[in-house]
C-alpha positions in Angstrom: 61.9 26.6 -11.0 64.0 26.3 -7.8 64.8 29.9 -7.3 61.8 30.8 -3.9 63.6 28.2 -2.0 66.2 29.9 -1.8 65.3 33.4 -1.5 63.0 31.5 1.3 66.6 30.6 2.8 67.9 34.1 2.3 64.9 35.8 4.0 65.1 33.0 6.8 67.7 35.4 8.8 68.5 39.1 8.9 71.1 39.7 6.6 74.0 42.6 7.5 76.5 44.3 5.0 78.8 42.2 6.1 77.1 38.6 5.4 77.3 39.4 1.8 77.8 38.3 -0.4 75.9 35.1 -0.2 75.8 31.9 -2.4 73.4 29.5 -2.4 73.2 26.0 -5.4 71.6 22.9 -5.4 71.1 19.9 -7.4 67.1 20.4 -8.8 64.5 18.9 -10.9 62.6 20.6 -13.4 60.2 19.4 -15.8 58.9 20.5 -18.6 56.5 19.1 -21.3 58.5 19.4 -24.5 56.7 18.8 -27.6 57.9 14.9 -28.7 59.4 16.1 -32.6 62.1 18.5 -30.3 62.9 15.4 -27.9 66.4 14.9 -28.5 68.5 11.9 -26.7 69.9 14.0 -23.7 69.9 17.2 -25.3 66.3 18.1 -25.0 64.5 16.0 -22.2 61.2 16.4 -20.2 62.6 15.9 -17.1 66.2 17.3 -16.2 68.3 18.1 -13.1 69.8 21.7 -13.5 72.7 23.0 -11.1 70.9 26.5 -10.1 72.8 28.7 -7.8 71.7 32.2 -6.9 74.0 34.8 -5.6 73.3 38.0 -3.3 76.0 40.7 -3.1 75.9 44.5 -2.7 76.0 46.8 -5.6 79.8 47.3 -4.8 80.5 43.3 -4.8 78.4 43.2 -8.4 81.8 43.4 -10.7 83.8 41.2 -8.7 81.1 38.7 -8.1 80.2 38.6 -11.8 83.7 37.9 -12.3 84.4 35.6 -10.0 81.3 33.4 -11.8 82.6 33.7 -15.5 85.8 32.9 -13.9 84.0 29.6 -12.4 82.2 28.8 -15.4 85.1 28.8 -17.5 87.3 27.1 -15.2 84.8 24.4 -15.2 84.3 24.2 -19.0 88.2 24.2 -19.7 88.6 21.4 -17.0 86.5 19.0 -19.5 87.8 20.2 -22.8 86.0 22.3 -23.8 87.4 25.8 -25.4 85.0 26.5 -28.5 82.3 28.1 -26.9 80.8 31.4 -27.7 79.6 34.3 -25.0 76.5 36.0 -25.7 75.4 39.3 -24.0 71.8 39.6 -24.0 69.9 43.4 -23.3 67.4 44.7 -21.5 63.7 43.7 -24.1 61.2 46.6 -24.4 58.7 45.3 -21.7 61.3 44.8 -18.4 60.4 45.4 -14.8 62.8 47.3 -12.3 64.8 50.3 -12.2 66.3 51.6 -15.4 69.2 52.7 -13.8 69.9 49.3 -12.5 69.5 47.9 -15.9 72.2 49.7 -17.4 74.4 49.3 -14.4 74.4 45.3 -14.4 75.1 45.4 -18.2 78.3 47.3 -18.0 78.9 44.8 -15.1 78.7 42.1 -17.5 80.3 43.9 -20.1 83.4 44.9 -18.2 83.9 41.4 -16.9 83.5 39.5 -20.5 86.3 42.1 -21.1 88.4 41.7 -18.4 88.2 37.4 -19.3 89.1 38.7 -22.7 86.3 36.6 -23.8 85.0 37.0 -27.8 81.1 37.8 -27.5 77.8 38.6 -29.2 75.6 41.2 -27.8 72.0 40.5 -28.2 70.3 43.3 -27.9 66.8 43.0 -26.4 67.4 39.4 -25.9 67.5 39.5 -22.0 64.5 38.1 -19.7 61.8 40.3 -18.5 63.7 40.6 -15.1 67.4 41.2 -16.1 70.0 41.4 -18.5 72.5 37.7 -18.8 75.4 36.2 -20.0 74.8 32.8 -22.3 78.0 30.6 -22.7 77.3 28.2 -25.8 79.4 25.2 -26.7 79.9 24.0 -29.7 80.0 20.3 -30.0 81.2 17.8 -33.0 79.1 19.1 -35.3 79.1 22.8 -35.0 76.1 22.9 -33.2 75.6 25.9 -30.4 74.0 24.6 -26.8 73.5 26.4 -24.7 75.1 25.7 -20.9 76.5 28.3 -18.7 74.3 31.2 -17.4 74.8 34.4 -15.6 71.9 36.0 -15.2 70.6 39.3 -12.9 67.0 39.1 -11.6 65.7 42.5 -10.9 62.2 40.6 -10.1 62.3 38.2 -7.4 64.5 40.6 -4.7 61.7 43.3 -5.0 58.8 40.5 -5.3 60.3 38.3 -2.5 61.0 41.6 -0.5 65.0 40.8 0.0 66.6 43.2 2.2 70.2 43.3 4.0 71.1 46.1 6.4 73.8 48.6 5.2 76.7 50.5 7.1 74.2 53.2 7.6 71.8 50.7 9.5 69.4 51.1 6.5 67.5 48.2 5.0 68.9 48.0 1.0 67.7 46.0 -1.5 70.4 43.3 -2.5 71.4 42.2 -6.6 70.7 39.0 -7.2 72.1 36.5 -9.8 71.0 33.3 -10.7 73.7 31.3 -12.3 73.6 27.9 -14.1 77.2 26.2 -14.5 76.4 23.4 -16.4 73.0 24.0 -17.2 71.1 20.7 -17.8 73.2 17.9 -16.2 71.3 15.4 -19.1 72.5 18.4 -21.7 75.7 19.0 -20.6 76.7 15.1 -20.6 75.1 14.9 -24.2 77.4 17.7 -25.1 80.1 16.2 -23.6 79.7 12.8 -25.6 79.4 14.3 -28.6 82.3 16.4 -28.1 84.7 13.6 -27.8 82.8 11.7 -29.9 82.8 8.9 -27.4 87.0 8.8 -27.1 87.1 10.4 -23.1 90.4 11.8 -22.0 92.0 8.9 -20.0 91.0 10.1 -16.6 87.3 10.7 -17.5 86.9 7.2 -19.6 84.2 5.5 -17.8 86.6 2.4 -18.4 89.8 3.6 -18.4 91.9 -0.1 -19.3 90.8 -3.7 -20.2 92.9 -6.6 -19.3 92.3 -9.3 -23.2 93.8 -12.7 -22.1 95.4 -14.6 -25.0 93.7 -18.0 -23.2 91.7 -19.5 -20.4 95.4 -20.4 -18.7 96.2 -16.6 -18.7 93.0 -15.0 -17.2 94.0 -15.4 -13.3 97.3 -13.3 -14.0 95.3 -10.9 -15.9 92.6 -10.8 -12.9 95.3 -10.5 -10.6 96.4 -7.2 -12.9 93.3 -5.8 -13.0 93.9 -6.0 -8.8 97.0 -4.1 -8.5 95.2 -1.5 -11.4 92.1 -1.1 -9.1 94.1 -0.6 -6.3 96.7 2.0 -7.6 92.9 4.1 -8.9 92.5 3.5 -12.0 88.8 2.1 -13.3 89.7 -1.8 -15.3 87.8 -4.5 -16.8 88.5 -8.3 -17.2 87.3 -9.3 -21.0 86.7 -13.0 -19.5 85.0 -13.8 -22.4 85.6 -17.0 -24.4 85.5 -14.6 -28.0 89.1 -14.9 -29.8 92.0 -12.1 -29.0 91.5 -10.1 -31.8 87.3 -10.3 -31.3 88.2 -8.5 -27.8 90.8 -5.8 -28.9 88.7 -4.7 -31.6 85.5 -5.2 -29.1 87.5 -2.7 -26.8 88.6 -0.5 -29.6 84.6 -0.1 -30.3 84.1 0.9 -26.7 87.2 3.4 -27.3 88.4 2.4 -24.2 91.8 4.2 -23.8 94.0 1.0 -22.7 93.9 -2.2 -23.9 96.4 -4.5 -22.3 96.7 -7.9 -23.6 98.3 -10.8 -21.5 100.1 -13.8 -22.5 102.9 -16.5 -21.5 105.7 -13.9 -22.5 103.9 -11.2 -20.1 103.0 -13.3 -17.2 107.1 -14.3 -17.2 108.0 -10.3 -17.2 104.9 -9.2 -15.3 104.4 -7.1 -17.9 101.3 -6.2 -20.1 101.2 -5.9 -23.8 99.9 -2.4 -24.3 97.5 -1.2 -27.1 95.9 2.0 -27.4 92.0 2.3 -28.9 93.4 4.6 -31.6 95.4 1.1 -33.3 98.6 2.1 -32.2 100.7 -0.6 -30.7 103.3 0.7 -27.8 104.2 -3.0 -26.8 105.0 -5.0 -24.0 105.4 -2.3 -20.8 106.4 -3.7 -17.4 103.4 -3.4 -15.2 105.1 -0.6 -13.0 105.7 1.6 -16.3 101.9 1.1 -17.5 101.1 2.1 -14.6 102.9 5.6 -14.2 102.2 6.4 -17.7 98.4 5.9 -16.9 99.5 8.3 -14.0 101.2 10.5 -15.4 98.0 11.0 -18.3 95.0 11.0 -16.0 97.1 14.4 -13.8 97.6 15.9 -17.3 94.2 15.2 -17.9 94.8 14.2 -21.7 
């Protein structure tokens, strides 16, 4: 776990009132020695990088800063395509540590702002950690499977353990609330998630390889490479299937990849600087001039579809 680092960072300073609230995330490692018949691909790794974040705010900032992080989280699961997921609201267990009182306030917090995001959910009652009650944000990927990604989740532990104070209007030191939250969760996780989702078949503007330039012959490759140029210059991500394979070998070779464009380059297009467009899912647009192709890749990548 990251999580003393930054309380370490928190408790580097005196903090007022009026600092809070306070956000810290990183980027960190975490290991840990999964038994090899769970191992699975990028779903369930040994070693993982998680995004952790942990937030301080007052007990007056707690429902807006809860909703400002669903309102994050969701923001950043819609951006990739994702809208079947499924919000869990997990209760204090029988064995808990910290005040009672506190308990019950942080899961109406979490309550009221799963409402307010008019957001279906699950409560599972008991199912919170030891230290605080937490929202779980599962996706569901090709399959129907549920994994598990976002978190929002209170820590009534490591404020009293670390001793976290800030000082109040009253020039009294007061305990903060702190929140750990985990937007994407595993980075190795979410990406398996995310391939399985699309099955491979990215949106245009996240395809690793968003076009392919298929010469018809040898005689035709230096207009497709000088394509591919003008392409990589006006953003978009292109390839040059040099190869000496046959036409069809390298559309249906492209179609494999799923890559979303596959523009194929003759006599007839080098004469109209055009291409001949294809798309991965067999469909056949035709020839485009190379100004056209390259709004409509434009136009596709800022609707993100």
């Amino acid at each position: 776990m990251n999580c003393p680092f930054h309380l370490h960072i928190y408790k580097s300073h005196t903090r007022s009132y009026r600092d809070l609230p306070l956000r810290y995330a990183e980027k960190g490692t975490v290991y840990r020695y999964e038994r090899s018949g769970v191992l699975h691909g990028l779903l369930r790794v040994r070693g993982f990088t998680q995004d952790d974040a942990h937030h301080f705010c007052r007990p007056d900032q707690m429902p807006a800063e809860i909703d400002f992080v669903l309102d994050f989280c969701l923001n950043m699961l819609k951006a990739f395509g994702f809208n079947q997921f499924k919000a869990y609201l997990s209760t204090r267990p029988e064995k808990a540590v910290g005040d009672p009182a506190q308990w019950r306030d942080a899961e109406a917090a979490l309550k009221a702002s799963l409402e307010r995001a008019k957001l279906d959910y699950e409560i599972d009652a008991g199912g919170g950690a030891f230290y605080g009650p937490k929202i779980d944000l599962k996706l569901l990927d090709a399959l129907g499977r549920e994994w598990q990604l976002s978190t929002i989740q209170f820590d009534f532990n490591m404020a009293e353990r670390f001793d976290l104070t800030y000082v109040n209007a009253e020039g009294q030191a007061e305990r903060p609330y702190m929140v750990h939250r985990a937007l994407l969760g595993s980075m190795e996780r979410f990406f398996g998630v995310l391939i399985e989702h699309y099955a491979g078949a990215f949106p245009v503007w996240l395809a690793p390889v968003q076009a392919v330039l298929v010469p018809i012959a040898d005689r035709h490759l230096p207009y497709a490479e000088e394509v591919a140029k003008k392409l990589k210059e006006a953003g978009l991500r292109v390839q040059v299937d040099d190869r000496s394979d046959r036409m069809n070998a390298k559309i249906r070779n492209a179609q494999i990849q799923k890559i979303p464009y596959i523009l194929v380059v003759g006599d007839k297009e080098i004469e109209q600087n055009s291409v001949a467009l294809r798309l991965r899912s067999g469909e056949n647009p035709g020839p485009l001039q190379l100004e056209a192709f390259m709004e409509r890749a434009r136009q596709e990548i800022q609707a993100r579809i």
